[in-house]
C-alpha positions in Angstrom: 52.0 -143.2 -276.7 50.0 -141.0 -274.0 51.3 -138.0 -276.1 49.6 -139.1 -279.3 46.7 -140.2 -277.9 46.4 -137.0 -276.3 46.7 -135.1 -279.9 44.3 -137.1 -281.5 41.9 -136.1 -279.1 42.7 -132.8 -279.3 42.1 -132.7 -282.9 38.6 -134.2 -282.4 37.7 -131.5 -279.8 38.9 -129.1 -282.5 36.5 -131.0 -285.4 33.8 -131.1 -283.6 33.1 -127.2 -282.1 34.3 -126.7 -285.8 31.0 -128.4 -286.6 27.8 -126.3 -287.3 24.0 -127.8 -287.7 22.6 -127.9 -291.0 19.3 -127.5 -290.9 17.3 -130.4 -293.3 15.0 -129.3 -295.6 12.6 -132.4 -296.9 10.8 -132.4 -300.4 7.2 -132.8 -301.0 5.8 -135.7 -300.0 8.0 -136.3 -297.2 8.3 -135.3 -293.6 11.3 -135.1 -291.1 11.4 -138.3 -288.8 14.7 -138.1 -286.3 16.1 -136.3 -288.8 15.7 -137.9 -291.4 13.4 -137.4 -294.6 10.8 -139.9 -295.2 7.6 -140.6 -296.8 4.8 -139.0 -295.1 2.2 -141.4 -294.4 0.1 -139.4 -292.2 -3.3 -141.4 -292.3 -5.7 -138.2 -294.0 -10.0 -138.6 -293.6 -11.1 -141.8 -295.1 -12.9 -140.8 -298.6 -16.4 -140.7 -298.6 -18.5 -143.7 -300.4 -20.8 -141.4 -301.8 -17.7 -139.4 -303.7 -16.0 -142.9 -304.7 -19.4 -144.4 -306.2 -19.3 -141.8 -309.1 -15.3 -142.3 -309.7 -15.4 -144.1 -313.2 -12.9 -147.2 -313.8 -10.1 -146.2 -315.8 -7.9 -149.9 -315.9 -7.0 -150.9 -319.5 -5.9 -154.8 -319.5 -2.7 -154.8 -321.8 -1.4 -159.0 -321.2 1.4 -157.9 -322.8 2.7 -156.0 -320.0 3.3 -159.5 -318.2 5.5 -160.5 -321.0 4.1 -163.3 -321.8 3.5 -164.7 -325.5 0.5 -167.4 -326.6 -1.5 -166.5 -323.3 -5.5 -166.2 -323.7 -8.2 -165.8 -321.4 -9.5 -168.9 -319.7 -11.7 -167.2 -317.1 -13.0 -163.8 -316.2 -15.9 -161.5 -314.1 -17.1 -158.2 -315.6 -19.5 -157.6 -313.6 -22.2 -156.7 -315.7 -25.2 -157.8 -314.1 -26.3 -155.6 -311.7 -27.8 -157.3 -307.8 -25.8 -160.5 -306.3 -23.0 -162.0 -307.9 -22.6 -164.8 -310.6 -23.3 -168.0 -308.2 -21.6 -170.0 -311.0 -18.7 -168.1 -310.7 -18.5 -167.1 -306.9 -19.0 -168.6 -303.7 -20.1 -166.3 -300.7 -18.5 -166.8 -297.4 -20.1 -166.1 -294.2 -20.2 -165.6 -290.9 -17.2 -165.2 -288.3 -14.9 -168.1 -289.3 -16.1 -170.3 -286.8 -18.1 -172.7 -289.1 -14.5 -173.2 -290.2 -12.5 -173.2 -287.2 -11.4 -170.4 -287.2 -13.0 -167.9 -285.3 -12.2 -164.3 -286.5 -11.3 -165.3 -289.1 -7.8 -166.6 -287.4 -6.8 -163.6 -287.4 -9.0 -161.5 -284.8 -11.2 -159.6 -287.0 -14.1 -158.4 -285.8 -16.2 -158.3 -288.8 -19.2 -160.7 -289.7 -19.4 -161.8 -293.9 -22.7 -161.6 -294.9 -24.3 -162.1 -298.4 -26.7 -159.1 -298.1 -26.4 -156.6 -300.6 -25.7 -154.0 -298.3 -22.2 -155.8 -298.5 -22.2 -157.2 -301.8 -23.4 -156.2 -304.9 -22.9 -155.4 -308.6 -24.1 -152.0 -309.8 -23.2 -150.5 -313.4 -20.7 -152.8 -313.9 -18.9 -152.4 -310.8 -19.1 -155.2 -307.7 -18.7 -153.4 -304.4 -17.7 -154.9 -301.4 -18.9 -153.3 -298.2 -17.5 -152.9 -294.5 -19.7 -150.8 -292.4 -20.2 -150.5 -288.5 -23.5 -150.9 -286.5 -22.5 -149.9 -282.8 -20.0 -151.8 -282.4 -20.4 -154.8 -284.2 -19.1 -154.7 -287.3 -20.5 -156.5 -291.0 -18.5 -156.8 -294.7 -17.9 -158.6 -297.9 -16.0 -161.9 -298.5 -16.5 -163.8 -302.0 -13.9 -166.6 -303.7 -14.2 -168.5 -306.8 -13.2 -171.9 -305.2 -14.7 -174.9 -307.7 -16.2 -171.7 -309.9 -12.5 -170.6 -310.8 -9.4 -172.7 -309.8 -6.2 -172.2 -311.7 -2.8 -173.4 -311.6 -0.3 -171.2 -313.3 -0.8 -168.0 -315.1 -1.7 -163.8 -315.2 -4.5 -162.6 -312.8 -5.4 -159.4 -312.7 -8.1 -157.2 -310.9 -9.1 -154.0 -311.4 -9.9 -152.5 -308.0 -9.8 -149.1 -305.9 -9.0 -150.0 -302.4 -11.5 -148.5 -299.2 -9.2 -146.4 -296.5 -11.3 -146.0 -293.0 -9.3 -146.9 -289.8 -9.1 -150.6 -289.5 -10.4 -151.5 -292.5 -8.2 -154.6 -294.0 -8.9 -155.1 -297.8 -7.3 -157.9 -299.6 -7.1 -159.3 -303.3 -5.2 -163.0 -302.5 -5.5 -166.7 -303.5 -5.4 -170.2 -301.1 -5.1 -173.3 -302.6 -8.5 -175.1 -303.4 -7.3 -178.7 -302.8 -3.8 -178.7 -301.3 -2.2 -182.0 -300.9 0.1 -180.4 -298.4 -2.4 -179.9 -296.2 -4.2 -177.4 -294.3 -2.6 -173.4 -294.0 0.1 -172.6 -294.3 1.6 -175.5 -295.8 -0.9 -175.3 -298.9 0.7 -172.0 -299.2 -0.5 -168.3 -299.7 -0.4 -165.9 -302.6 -1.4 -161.8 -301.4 -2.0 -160.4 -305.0 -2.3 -157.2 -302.8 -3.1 -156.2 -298.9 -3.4 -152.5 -298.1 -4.7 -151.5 -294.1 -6.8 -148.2 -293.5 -4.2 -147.2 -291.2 -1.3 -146.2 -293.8 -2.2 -144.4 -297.0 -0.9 -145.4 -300.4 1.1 -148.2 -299.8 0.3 -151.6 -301.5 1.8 -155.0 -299.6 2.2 -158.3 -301.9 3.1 -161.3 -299.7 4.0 -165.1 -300.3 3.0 -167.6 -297.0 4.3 -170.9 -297.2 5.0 -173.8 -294.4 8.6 -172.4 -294.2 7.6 -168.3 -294.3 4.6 -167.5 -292.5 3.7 -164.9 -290.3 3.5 -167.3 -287.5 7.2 -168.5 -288.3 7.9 -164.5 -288.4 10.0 -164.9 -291.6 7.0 -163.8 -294.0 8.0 -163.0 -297.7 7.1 -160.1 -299.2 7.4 -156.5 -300.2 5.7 -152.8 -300.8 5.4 -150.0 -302.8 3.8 -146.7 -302.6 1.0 -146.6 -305.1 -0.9 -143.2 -305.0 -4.2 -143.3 -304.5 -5.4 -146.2 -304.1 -8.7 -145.3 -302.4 -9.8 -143.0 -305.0 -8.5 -144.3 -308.1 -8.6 -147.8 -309.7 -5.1 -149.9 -310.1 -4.0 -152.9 -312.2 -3.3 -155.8 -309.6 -2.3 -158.7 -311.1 0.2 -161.2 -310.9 2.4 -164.0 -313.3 2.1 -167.5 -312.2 5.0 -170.1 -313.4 6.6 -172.9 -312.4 9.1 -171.6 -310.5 8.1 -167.7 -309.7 5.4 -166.0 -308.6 6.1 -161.8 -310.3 3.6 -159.1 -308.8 2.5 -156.0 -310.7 0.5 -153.0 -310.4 -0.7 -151.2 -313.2 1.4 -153.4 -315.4 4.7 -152.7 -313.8 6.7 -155.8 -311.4 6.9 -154.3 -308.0 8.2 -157.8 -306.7 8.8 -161.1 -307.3 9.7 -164.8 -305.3 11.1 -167.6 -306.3 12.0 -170.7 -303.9 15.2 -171.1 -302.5 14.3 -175.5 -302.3 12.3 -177.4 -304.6 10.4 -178.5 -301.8 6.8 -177.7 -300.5 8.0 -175.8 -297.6 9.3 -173.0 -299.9 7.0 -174.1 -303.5 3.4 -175.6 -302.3 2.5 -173.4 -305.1 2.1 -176.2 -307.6 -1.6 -177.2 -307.8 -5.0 -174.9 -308.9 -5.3 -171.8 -306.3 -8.7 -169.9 -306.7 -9.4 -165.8 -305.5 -10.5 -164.3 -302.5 -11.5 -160.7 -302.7 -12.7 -159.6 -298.6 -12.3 -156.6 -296.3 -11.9 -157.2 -293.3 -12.2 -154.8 -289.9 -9.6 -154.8 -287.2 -7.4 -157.9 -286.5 -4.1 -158.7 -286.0 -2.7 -156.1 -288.6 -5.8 -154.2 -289.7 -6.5 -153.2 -286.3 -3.2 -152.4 -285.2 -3.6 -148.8 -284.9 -7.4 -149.1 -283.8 -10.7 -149.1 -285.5 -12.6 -146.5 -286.6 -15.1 -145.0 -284.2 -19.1 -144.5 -284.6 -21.0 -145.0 -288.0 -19.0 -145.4 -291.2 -19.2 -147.6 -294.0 -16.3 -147.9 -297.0 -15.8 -149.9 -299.9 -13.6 -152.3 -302.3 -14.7 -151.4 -306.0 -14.3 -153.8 -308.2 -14.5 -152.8 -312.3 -12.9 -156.5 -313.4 -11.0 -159.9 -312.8 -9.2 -161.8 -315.4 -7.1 -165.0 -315.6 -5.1 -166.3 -318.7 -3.4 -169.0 -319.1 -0.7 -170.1 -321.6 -2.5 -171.8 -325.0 
């Protein structure tokens, strides 16, 4: 027995100072991580708002890419007033989140929603919401259609190209309007699409429900690498049923959920939702990797949202 063990060694000693390194070579797009090729991610500058204010919307709505038959439109914004937004169509949220109980919004975010139109504001068709730092407080944009625009099943989309400074923490995502499962997250949570300034072109869609939740640390959800998203307008949207909730961008499904109960701890997601379109600075996940230092300013533009329903 000692004899064989001792030959099998040998022949490993052998194999090995046979071996010779190969060096790895990685494509474009991709950098060398422990030796291993991966998508580089390396944060670049953040795009300057005064280069993404002449970038023209390019989105063409097509509900056929949801696969969906006898859908119309039941609701939509196009923006084409220029100065504050619709008031019958959108609610302005303000403040820190303590008027709500929550302060920072529960999520430590250091920004304060305003309504000024140095946040908000429609011009040539566009709505652009604003994040910009003053020393080192910081002000933004937080609008939601609650009472204006409440749905319950469905195909939203929004057309949108996403802002990219350091800490910045833009969201397109819907909360139920009156839950009778009560307060978050057992009314449940649908992230159309998160992005945070600190990665570049990468797209998060999430689900949040009394069973998955970040506090539970068994949140739902998924990525994809969408290129750029801070200078180029994308599709967000997602399909609505009964018993799944299918994210797209740019008309193709990136992800999907379905509950694995038919109960509200996995499905709260059967009453009207309504949008949320904010960006908010720092926080839990925003601010991960730090906020941006000194003056800056970026933006969410906003060419369109649309919801249809079945006939």
């Amino acid at each position: 027995m000692n004899k064989i063990i001792l030959v099998f060694l040998f022949s490993v000693s052998l194999l090995l100072t046979g071996c010779t390194t190969q060096e790895i070579t990685c494509g474009e797009g991709t950098i060398k991580v422990d030796g291993v090729c991966v998508i580089d991610d390396v944060k670049q500058d953040p795009v300057d708002d005064n280069i993404k204010d002449d970038i023209e919307p390019t989105c063409v709505m097509n509900i056929d890419d949801y696969d969906v038959t006898e859908y119309e439109m039941v609701w939509n914004d196009e923006f084409d007033t220029d100065g504050s937004l619709d008031d019958t169509k959108w609610e302005y949220l303000l403040g820190n989140g303590a008027s709500h109980g929550i302060p920072g919004w529960g999520n430590n975010e250091l920004q304060n929603y305003t309504d000024d139109l140095s946040n908000v504001s429609i011009t040539d068709g566009v709505l652009k919401i604003t994040a910009k730092s003053k020393g080192s407080s910081y002000t933004s944009g937080r609008v939601r259609t609650m009472n204006h625009g409440d749905w319950l099943y469905g195909v939203v989309e929004v057309c949108a190209m996403m802002p990219d400074t350091l800490g910045t923490w833009p969201a397109i995502w819907m909360l139920p309007t009156d839950s009778p499962d009560g307060i978050w997250p057992n009314g449940g949570e649908i992230d159309i699409m998160e992005a945070v300034g600190f990665e570049t072109d990468k797209v998060h869609f999430n689900i949040h429900t009394k069973n998955d939740n970040w506090g539970t640390s068994r949140s739902i959800g998924d990525y994809s690498w969408i290129r750029d998203i801070e200078t180029e307008y994308h599709r967000y949207g997602i399909k609505w049923l009964e018993d799944e909730i299918i994210f797209y961008v740019d008309g193709e499904e990136q992800f999907s959920y379905s509950p694995v109960q038919d109960s509200f701890e996995y499905w709260p997601f059967n009453t009207e939702f309504h949008l949320i379109l904010n960006i908010a600075v720092g926080g839990t996940w925003g601010g991960a990797r730090g906020v941006e230092e000194g003056t800056w300013e970026d933006s969410m533009y906003v060419d369109y949202v649309r919801v249809y329903q079945e006939r």
